[in-house]
C-alpha positions as CSV (number, residue, x, y, z in Angstrom):
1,X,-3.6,150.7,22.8
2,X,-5.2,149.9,19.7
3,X,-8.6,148.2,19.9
4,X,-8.8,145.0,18.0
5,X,-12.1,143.4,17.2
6,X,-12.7,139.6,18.4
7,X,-13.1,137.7,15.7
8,X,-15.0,134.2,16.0
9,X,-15.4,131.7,13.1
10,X,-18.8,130.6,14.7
11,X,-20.0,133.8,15.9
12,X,-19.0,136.3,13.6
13,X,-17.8,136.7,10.1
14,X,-15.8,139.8,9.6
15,X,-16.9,141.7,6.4
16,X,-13.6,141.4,4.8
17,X,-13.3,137.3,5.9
18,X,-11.9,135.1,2.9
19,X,-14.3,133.4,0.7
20,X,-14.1,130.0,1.5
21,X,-15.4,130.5,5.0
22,X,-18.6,130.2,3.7
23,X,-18.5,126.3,2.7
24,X,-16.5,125.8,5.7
25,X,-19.9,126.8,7.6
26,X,-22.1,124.5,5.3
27,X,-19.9,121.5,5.4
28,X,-20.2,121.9,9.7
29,X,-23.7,122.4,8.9
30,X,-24.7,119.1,7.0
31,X,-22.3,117.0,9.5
32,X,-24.4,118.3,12.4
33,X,-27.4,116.9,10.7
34,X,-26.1,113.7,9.8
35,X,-25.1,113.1,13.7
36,X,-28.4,114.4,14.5
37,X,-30.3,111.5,12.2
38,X,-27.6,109.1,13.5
39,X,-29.1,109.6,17.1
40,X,-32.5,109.5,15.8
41,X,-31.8,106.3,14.2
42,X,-30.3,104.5,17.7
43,X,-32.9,105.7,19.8
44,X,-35.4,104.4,17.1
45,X,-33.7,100.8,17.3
46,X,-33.7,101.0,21.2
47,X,-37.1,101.9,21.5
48,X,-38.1,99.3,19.1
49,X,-35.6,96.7,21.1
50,X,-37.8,98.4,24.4
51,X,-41.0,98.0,22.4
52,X,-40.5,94.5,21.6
53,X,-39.0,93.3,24.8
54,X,-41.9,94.5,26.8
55,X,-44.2,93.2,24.5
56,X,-42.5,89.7,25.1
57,X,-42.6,89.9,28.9
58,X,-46.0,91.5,29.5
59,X,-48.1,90.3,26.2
60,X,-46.7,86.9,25.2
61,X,-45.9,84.4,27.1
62,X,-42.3,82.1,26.6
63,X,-40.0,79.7,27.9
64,X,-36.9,80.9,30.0
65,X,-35.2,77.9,28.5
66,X,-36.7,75.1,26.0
67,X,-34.5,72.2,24.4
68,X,-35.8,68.7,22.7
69,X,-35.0,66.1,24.9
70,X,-35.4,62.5,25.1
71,X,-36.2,59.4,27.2
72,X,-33.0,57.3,28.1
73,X,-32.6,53.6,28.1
74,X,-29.9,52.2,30.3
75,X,-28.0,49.3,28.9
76,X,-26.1,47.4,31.9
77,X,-23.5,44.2,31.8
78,X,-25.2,41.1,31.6
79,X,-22.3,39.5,33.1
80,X,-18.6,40.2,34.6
81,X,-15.6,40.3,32.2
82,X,-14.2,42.3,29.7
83,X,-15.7,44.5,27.8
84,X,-15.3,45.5,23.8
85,X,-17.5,47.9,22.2
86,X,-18.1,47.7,18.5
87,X,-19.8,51.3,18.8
88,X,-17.6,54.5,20.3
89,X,-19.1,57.4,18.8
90,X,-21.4,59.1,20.8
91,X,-24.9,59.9,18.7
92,X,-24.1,57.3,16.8
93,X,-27.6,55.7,15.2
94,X,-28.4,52.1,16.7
95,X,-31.1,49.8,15.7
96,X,-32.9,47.7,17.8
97,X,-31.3,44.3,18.0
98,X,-27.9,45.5,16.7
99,X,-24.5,44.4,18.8
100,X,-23.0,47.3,20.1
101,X,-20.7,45.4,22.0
102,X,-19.7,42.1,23.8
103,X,-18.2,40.7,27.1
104,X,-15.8,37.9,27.8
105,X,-15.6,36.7,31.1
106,X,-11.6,34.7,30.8
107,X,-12.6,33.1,34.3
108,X,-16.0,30.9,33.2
109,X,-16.1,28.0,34.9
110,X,-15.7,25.3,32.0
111,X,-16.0,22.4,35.1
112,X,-19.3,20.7,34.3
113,X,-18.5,20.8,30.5
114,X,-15.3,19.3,31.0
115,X,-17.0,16.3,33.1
116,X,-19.9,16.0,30.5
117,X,-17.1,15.6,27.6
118,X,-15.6,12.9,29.3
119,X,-18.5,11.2,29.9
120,X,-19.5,11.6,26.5
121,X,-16.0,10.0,25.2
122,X,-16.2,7.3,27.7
123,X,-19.7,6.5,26.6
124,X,-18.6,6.5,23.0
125,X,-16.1,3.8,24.1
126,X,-17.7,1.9,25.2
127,X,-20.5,2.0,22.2
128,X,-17.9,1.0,19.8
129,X,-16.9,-1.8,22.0
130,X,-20.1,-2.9,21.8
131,X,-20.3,-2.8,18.3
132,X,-17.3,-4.6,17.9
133,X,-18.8,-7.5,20.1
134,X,-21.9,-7.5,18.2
135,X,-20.0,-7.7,15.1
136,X,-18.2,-10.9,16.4
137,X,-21.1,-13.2,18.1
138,X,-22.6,-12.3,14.4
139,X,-19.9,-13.5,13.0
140,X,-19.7,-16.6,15.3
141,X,-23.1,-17.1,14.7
142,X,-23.0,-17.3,11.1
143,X,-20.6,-20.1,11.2
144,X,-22.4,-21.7,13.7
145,X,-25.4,-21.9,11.9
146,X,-23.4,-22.9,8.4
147,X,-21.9,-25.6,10.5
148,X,-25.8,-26.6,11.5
149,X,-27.2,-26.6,8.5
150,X,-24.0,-28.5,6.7
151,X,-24.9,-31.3,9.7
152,X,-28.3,-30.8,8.8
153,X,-27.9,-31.5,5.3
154,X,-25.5,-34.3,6.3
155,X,-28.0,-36.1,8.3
156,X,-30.8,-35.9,5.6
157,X,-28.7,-37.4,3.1
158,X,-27.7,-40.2,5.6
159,X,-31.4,-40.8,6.1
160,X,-32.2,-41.2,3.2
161,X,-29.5,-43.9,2.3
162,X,-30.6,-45.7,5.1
163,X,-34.2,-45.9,4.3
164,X,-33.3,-46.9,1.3
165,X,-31.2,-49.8,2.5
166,X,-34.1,-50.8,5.1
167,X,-36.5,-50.6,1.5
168,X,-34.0,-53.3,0.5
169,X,-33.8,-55.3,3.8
170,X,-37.3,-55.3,3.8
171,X,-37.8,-56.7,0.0
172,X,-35.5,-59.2,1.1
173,X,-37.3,-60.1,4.1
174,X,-40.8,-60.2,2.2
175,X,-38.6,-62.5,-0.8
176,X,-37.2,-64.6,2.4
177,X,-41.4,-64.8,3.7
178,X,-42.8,-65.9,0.2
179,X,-40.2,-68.1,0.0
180,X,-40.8,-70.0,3.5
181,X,-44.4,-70.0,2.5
182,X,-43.9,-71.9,-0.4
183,X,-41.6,-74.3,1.3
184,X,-44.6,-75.0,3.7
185,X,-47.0,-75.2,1.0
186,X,-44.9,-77.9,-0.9
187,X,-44.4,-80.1,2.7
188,X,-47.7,-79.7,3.9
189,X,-48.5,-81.6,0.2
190,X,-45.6,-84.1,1.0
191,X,-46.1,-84.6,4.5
192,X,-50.2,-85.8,4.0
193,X,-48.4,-88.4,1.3
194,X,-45.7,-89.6,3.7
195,X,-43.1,-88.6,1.6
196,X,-41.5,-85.6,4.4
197,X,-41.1,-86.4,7.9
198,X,-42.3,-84.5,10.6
199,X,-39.5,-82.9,11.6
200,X,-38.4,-81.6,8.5
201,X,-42.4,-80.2,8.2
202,X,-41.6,-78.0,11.3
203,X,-38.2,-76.8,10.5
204,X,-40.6,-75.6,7.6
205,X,-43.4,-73.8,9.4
206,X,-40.6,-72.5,11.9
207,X,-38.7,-71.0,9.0
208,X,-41.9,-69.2,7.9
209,X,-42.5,-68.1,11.2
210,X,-39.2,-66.1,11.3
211,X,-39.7,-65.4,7.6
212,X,-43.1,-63.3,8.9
213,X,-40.9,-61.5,11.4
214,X,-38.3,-60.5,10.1
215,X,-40.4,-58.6,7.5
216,X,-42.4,-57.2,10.1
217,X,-38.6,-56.0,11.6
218,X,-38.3,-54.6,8.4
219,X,-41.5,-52.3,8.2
220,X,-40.6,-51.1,11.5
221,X,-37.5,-50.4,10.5
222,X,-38.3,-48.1,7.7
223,X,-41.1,-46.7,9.2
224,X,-39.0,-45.6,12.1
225,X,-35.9,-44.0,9.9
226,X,-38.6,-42.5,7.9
227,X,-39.6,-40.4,11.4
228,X,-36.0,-40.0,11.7
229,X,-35.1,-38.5,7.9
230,X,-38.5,-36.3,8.4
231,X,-37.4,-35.0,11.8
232,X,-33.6,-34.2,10.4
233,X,-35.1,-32.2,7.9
234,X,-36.9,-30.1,10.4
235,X,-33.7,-29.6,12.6
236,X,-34.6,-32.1,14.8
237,X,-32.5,-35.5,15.1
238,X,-33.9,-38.5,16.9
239,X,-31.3,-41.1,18.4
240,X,-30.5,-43.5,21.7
241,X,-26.9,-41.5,22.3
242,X,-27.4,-38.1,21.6
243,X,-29.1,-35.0,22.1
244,X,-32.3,-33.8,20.0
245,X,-29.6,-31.0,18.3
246,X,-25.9,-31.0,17.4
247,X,-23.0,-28.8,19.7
248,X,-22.9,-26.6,16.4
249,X,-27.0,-25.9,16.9
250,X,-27.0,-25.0,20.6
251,X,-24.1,-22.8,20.3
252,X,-25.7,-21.1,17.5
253,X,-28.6,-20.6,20.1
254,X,-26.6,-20.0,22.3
255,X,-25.2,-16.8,20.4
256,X,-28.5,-15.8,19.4
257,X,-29.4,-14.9,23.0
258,X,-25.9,-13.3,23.5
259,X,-26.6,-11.2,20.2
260,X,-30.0,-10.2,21.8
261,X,-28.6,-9.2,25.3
262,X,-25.5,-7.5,23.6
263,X,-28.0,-5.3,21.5
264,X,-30.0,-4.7,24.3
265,X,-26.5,-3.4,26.3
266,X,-26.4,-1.4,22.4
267,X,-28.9,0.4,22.5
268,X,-28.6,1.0,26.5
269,X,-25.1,3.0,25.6
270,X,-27.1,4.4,22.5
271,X,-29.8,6.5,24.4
272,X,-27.2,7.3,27.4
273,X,-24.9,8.7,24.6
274,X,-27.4,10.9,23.2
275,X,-28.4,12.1,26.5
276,X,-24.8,13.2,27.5
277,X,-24.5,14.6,24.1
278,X,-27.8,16.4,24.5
279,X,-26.5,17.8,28.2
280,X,-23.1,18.6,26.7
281,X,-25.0,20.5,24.3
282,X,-27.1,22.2,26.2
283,X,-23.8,22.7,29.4
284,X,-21.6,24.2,26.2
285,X,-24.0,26.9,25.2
286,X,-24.7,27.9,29.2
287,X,-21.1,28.0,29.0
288,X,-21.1,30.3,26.0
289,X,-22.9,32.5,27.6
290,X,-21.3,32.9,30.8
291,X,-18.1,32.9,28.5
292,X,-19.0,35.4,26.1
293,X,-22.4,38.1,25.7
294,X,-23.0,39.8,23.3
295,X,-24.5,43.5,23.8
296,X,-27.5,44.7,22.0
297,X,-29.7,47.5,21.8
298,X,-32.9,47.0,23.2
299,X,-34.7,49.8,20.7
300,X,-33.5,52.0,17.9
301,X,-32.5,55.4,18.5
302,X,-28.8,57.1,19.2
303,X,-26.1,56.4,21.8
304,X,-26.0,59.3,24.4
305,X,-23.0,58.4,26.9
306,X,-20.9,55.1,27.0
307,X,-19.9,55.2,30.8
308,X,-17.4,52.4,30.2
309,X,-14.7,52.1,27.6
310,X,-13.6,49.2,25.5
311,X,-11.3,46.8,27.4
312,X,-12.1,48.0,31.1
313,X,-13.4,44.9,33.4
314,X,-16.9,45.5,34.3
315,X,-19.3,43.7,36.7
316,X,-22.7,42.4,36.5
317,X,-25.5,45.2,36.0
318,X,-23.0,48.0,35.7
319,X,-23.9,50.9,33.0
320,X,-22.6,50.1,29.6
321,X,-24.4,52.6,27.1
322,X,-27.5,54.9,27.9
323,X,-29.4,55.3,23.6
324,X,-31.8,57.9,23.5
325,X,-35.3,56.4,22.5
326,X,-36.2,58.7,19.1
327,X,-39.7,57.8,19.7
328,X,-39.8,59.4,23.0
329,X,-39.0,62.5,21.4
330,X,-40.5,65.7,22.9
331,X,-39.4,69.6,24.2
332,X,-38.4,70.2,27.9
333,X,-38.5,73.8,29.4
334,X,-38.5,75.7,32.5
335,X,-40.3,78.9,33.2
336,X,-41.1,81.9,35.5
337,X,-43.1,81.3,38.6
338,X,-46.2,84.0,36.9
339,X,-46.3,81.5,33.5
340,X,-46.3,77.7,35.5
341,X,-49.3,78.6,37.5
342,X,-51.5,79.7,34.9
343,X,-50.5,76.9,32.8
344,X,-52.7,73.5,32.4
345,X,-52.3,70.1,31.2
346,X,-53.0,69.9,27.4
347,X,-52.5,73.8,27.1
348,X,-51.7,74.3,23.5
349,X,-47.8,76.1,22.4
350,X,-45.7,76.3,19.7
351,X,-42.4,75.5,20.1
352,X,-39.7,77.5,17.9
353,X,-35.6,76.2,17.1
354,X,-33.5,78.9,18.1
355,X,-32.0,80.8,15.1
356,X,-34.9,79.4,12.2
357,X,-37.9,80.1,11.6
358,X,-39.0,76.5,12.0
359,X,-41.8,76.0,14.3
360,X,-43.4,73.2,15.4
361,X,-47.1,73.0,17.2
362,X,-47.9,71.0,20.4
363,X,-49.2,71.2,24.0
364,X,-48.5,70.4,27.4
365,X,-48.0,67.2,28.5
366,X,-46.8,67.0,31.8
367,X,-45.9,70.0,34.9
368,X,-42.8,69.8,36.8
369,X,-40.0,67.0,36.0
370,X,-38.1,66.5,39.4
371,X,-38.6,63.4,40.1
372,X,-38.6,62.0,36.3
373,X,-35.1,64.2,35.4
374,X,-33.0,61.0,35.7
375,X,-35.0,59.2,32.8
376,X,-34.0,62.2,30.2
377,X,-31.4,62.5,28.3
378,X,-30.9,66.3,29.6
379,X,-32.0,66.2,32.8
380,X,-34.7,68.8,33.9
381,X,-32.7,71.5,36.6
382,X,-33.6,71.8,39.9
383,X,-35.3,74.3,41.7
384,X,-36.8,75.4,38.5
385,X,-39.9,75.0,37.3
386,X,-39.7,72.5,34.3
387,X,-42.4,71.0,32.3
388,X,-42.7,68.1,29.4
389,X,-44.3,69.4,26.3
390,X,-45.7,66.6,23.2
391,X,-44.2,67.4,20.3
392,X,-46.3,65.5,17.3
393,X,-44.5,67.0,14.4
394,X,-41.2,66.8,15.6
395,X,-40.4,63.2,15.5
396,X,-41.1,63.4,11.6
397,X,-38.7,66.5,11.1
398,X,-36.3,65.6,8.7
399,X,-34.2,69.0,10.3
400,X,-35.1,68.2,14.0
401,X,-36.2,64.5,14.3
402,X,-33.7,63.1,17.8
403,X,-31.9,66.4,17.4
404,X,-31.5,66.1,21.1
405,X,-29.9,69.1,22.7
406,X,-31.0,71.5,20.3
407,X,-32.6,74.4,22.3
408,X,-35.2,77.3,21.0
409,X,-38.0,78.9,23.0
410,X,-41.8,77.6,23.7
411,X,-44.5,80.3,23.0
412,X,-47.4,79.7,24.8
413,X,-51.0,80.1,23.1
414,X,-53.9,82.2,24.0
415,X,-51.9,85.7,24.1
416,X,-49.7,87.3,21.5
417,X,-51.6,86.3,18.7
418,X,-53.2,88.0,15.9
419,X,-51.6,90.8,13.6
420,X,-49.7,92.6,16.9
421,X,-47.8,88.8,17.3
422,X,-46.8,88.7,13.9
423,X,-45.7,92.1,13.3
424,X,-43.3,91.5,16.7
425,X,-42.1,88.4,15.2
426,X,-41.3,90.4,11.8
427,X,-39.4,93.2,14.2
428,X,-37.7,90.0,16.4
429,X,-36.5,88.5,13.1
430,X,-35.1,92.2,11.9
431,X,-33.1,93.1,15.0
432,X,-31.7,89.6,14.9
433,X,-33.4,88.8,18.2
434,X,-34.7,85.4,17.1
């Protein structure tokens, strides 16, 4: 049997081997070293990764979960009815004072409105009725009082005619008087002679007797149709058959207190109208607004949920819109039981947006949110502990300001600092780990 070596192309090279064998072997050589570097390499970046990770858990203290949150205000339906919103999109920006949306109750009861308006339109009535009476007695009045005065002016002029005929009368009376006196002047002379009897001497002195009286008739005469023309010019007429005043002047009185009383009635109907205009007033805009509200915003920030949706029926006081008050802005976050009871009120942290580099400083401003979860806009968790850190320089972000919901991590002051924490955060930032 012939004896044939063993040949091996990684154990031995026979001496009469071809000649690329040898670059064969140095190509296997440099690959071997390449893997070599390529397992250096990973357990570098895992020890690093190790490094770093322990550094983060046992040196500096952080947040298992941090996100900016925000204080809610609940917006409830003033009244029942139908509901239209004017805003839809949640995170929407609303201003304080702005409509949002509005409700419109179909069913308001309209009742008392309806009674008020028919008051008011009876009371109108009426007013113009009384208007249109006023008008008329005014109307009768004026003639009344033409009539008066044309009687007036009628019994003037007659007064004066007849004073002037009594002026007459009474000349005549005074010619008849001078005339008997001279007739008893001339028979006195005659009857001392002889020449006149005695009779005809007394038919003498009796005719100057009634000569005397008649003019004294006549004085009184004028003087009493001068009372009369003085009192006719005054309004007032004097007489045996008659009144002091004319028909036409007492129903013109007589109008003039119907005038007054119908003004008085005017004016009644006047103030009653604008009271039932003023309740009607007032009644319609109750109405309104059991008819139709409008919604609002009570403060400006951005619409979280809308729980209802536009054209559902809603009752009194039911949720409408929760907006997240901007203002209110600040960092929520829960960590380990180790890290919450070393921490304090007013503890200073930094709080960093997952992903950036964008940090923002604050402290601690209140431990444990249980009981206060329901007024944020993420509520705190349960069973964990959760705290409330003030956020100054957030609310002014222009990148973060109300970016509610956007999460990062809270580094906690006092450890991890100096040129250790930054060269971490250089490594963190490498690997991609923050």
């Amino acid at each position: 049997m012939t004896d044939i070596p063993h040949q091996s192309a990684g154990f031995f090279r026979s001496p009469t081997a071809p000649p690329h064998i040898p670059q064969i072997a140095a190509k296997a050589k440099a690959a071997l070293s390449w893997r070599r570097a390529a397992k250096y390499g990973v357990g570098a970046l895992l020890l690093a990764i190790g490094a770093v990770s322990t550094y983060q858990n046992v040196l500096v203290r952080t947040s298992r979960e941090a996100v900016i949150n925000g204080r809610l205000v609940v917006i409830r339906a003033p009244m029942d009815g139908f509901v239209t919103m004017t805003v839809s999109i949640p995170d929407s920006a609303v201003s304080a004072g702005a409509a949002i949306g509005q409700i419109v109750d179909p069913q308001a009861d309209d009742a008392r409105s309806f009674a008020l308006q028919q008051e008011a339109s009876a009371t109108q009535r009426e007013h113009d009725a009384m208007l249109r009476r006023l008008a008329d007695l005014e109307r009768a009045r004026r003639e009344a009082d033409a009539q008066a005065e044309a009687y007036r002016l009628g019994r003037v002029q007659q007064g004066e005619l007849r004073v002037e005929e009594t002026e007459a009368s009474l000349a005549a009376a005074m010619a008849r008087e001078a005339n008997a006196v001279s007739a008893v002047q001339r028979g006195a002379a005659l009857h001392l002679r002889g020449f006149q009897s005695d009779e005809a001497f007394e038919r003498a002195l009796h005719a100057q007797e009634i000569a005397r009286y008649e003019t004294i008739a006549a004085r009184k005469r004028l003087d009493s149709l001068r009372a009369e023309l003085q009192a006719a010019r005054v309004g007032t007429y004097l007489g045996d058959n008659y009144n002091d005043v004319p028909s036409s002047f007492q129903r013109a009185r007589e109008l003039a207190v119907r005038i007054d009383e119908t003004s008085a009635a005017l004016d009644q109907f006047t103030r009653k109208g604008e009271a039932v205009t003023a309740q009607l007033v007032a009644e319609r805009e109750r109405f309104a607004a059991r008819a139709v509200a409008a919604v609002t915003a009570p403060i400006s920030g951005n619409l979280w949920t809308m729980p209802a949706v536009s054209g559902e029926y809603v009752r009194k006081g039911q949720d409408l819109f929760t907006v997240v008050d901007c203002s209110t802005a600040m960092v929520t976050a829960s960590v380990a039981d180790r890290e919450f009871n070393e921490l304090r009120l007013g503890d200073p942290v930094r709080f960093r947006i997952a992903g950036t580099t964008r940090e923002y400083a604050g402290n601690i401003s209140k431990l444990g949110l249980a009981s206060a979860g329901g007024t944020f806009a993420i509520s705190p968790e349960e069973h964990r502990h959760q705290l409330s850190i003030n956020v100054p320089e957030l609310r002014n972000s222009p990148d973060d300001a109300c970016a509610i919901g956007r999460t990062g991590e809270v580094i906690f002051e006092g450890r991890g600092s100096g040129n250790m924490a930054r060269i971490v955060a250089l490594l963190r930032r490498s690997l991609g780990l923050s």
